[in-house]
C-alpha atoms as a printed R data frame, in Angstrom:
    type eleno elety resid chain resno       x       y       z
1   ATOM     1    CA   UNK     A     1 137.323 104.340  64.234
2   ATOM     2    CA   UNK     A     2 137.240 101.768  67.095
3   ATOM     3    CA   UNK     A     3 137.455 104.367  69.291
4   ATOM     4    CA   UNK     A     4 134.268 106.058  68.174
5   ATOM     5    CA   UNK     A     5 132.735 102.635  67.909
6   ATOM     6    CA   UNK     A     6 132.917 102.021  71.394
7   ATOM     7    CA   UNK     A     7 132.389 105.236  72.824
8   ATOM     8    CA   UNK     A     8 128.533 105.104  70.883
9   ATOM     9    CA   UNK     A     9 127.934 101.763  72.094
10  ATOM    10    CA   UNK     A    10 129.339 102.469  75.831
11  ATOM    11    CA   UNK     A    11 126.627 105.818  75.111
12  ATOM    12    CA   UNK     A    12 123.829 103.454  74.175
13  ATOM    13    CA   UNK     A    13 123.968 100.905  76.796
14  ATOM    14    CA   UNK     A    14 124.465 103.272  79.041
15  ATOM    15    CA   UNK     A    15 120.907 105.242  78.091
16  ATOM    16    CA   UNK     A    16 119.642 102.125  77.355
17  ATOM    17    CA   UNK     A    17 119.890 100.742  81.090
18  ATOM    18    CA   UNK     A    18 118.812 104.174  82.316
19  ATOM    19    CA   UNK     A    19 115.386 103.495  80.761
20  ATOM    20    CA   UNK     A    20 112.603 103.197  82.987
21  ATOM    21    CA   UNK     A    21 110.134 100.416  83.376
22  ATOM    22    CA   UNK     A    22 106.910 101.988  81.743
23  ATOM    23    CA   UNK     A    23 103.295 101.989  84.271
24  ATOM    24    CA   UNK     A    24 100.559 102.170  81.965
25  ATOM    25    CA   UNK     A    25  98.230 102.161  84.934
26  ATOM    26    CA   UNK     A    26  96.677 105.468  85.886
27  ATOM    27    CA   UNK     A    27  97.290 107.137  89.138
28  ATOM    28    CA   UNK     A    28  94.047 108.165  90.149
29  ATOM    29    CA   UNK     A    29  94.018 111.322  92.889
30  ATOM    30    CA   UNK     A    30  92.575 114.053  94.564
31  ATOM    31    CA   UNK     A    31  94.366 116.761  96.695
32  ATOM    32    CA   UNK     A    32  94.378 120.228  97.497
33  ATOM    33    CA   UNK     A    33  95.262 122.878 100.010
34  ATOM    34    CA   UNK     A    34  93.114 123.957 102.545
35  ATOM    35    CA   UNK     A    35  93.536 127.188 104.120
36  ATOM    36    CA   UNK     A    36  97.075 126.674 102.962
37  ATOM    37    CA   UNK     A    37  97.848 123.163 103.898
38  ATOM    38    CA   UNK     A    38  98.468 120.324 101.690
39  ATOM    39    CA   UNK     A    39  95.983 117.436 102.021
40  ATOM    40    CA   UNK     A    40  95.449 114.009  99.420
41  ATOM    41    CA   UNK     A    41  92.599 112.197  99.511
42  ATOM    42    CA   UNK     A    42  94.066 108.891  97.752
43  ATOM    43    CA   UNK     A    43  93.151 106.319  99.618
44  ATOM    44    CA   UNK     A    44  90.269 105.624  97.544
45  ATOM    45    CA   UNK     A    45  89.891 108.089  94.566
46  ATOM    46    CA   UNK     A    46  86.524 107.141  92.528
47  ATOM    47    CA   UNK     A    47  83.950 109.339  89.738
48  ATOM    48    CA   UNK     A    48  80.408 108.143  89.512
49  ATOM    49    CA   UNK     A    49  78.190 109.522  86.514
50  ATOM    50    CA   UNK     A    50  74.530 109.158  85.811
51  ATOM    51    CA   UNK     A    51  71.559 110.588  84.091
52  ATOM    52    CA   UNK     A    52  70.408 111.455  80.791
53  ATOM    53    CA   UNK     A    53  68.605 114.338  78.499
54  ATOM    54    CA   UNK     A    54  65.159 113.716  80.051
55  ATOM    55    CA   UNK     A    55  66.496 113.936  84.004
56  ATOM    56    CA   UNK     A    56  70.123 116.222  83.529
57  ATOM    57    CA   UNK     A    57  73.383 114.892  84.169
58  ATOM    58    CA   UNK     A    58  75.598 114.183  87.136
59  ATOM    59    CA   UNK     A    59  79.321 112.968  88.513
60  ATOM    60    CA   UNK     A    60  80.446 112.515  91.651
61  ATOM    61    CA   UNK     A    61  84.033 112.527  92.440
62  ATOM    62    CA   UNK     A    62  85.251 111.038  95.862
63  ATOM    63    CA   UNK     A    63  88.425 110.814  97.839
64  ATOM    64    CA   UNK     A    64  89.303 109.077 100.780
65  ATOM    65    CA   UNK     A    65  92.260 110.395 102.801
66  ATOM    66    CA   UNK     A    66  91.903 107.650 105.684
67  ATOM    67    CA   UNK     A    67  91.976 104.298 105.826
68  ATOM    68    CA   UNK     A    68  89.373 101.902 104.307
69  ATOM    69    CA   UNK     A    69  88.765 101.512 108.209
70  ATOM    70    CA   UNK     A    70  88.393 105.011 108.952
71  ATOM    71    CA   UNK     A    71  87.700 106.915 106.236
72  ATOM    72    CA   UNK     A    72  88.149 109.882 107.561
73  ATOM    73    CA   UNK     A    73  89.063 113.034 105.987
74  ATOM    74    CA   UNK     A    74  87.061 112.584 102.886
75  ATOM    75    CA   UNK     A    75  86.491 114.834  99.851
76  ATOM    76    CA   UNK     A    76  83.530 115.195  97.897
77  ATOM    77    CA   UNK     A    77  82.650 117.374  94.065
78  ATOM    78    CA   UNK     A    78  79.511 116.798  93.413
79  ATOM    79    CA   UNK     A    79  78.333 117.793  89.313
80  ATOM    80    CA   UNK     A    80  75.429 118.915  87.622
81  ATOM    81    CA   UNK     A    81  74.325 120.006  84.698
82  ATOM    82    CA   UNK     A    82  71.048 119.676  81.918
83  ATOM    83    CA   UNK     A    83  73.476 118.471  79.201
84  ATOM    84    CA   UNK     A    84  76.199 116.264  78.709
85  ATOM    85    CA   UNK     A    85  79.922 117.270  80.397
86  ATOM    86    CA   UNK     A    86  82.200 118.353  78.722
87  ATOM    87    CA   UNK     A    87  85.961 120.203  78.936
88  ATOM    88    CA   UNK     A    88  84.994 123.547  80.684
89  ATOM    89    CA   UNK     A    89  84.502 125.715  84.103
90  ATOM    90    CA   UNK     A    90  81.612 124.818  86.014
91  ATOM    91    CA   UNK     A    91  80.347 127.488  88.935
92  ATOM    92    CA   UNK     A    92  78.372 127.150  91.941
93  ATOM    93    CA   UNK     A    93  76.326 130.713  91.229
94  ATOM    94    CA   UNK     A    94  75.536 128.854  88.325
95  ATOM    95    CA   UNK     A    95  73.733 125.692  90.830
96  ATOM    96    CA   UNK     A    96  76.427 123.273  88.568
97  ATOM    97    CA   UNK     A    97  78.481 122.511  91.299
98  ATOM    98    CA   UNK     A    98  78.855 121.528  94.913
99  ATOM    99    CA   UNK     A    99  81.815 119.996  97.402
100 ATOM   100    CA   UNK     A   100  81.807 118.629 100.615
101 ATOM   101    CA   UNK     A   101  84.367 118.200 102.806
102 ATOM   102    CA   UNK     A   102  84.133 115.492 105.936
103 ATOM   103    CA   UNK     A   103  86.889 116.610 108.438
104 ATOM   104    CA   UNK     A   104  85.691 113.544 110.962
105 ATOM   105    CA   UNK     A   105  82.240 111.690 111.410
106 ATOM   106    CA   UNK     A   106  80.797 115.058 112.989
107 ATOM   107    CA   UNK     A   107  82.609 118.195 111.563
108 ATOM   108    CA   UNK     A   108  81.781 118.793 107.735
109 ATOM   109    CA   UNK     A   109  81.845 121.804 105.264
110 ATOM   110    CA   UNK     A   110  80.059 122.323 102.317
111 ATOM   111    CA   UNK     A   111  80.637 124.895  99.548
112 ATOM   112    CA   UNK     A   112  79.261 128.179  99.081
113 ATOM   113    CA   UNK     A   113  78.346 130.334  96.005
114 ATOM   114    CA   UNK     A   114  81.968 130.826  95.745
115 ATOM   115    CA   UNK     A   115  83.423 127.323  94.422
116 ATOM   116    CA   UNK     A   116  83.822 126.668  90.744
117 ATOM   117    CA   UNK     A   117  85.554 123.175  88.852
118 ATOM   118    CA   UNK     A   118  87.549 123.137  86.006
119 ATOM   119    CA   UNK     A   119  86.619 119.549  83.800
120 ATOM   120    CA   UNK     A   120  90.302 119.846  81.350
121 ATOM   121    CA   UNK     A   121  89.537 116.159  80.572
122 ATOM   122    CA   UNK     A   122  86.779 113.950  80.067
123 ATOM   123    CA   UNK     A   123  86.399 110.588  78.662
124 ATOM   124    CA   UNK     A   124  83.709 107.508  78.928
125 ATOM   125    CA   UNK     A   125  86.305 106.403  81.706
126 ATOM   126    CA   UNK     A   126  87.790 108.841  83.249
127 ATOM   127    CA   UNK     A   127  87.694 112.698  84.597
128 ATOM   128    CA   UNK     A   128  90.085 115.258  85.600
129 ATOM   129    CA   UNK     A   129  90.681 118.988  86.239
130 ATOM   130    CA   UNK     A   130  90.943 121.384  88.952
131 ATOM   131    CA   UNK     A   131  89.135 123.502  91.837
132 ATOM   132    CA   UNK     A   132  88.834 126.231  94.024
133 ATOM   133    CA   UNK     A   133  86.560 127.538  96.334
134 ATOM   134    CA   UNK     A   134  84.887 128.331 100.031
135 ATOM   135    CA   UNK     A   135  83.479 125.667 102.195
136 ATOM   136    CA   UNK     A   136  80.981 127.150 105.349
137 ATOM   137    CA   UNK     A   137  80.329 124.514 108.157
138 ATOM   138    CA   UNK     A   138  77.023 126.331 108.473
139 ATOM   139    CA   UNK     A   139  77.978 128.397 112.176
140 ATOM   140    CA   UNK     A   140  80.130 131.061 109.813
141 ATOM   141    CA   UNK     A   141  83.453 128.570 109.830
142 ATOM   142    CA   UNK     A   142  85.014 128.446 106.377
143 ATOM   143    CA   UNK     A   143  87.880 126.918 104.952
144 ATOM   144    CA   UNK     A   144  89.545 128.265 101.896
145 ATOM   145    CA   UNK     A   145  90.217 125.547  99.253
146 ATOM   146    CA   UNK     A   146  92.824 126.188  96.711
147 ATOM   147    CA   UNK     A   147  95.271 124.274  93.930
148 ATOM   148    CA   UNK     A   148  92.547 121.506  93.946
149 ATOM   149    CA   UNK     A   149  93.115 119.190  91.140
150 ATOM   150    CA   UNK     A   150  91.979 115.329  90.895
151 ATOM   151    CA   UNK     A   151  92.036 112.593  88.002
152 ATOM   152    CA   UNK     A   152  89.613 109.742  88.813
153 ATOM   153    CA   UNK     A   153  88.201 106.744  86.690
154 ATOM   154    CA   UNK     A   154  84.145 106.333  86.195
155 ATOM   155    CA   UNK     A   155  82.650 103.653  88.196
């Protein structure tokens, strides 16, 4: 009976000191792959939203993948819609959606017809969900974006 005793306890303690320390802060990012290679843009990861019924909606969504001295990549989704946003796939064909990406201080792409975002969560404070897409720099470069996904909080 001791035995046992002792073996539980020893169990206990032992999953007791294996428990972690809980974070009940947020990790805010934004990352993706661009024609197949792995970028983050969390240096700075930030949502904006404005409007109202009368003007439309909009969010912005912004990461940084520089430093707050050079900011440089940086990663823009730009949002808009007539009506409130909600949990669902938003389309560029559609005009509810845009993205820019700043490579450096001259080079820059912006989406085509072919980009859509997935909102999977939305709250008075924060965003998240995925996205895919083309980016043209205008002279017929494009870079393929895929297994986008961010999680920001409303400024």
């Amino acid at each position: 009976m001791l035995k046992k005793f002792l073996v539980v306890s020893l169990a206990v303690l032992t999953l007791a000191s294996c428990k972690k320390d809980k974070d009940d802060s947020p990790a805010y990012s934004l990352s993706l792959k661009i024609d197949g290679t792995s970028q983050a843009f969390n240096t700075a990861v930030v949502a904006q939203k404005s409007g109202d019924a009368q003007t439309g909606f909009n969010i912005i969504i912004t990461g940084l993948g520089g430093s707050a001295s050079s900011p440089y990549p940086a990663f823009n989704i730009i949002l808009d819609d007539d009506v409130a946003f909600v949990a669902k796939t938003y389309t560029a064909v559609a005009f509810e959606v845009g993205a820019v990406y700043l490579a450096d201080a001259q080079t820059s792409y912006e989406s085509d017809n072919d980009f859509s975002v997935i909102i999977s969560s939305i709250t008075d404070t924060n965003v998240s969900g995925t996205f895919s897409g083309k980016l043209d720099d205008g002279s017929g470069g494009f870079k393929n974006i895929t297994e986008g996904a961010f999680s920001a909080k409303f400024q």
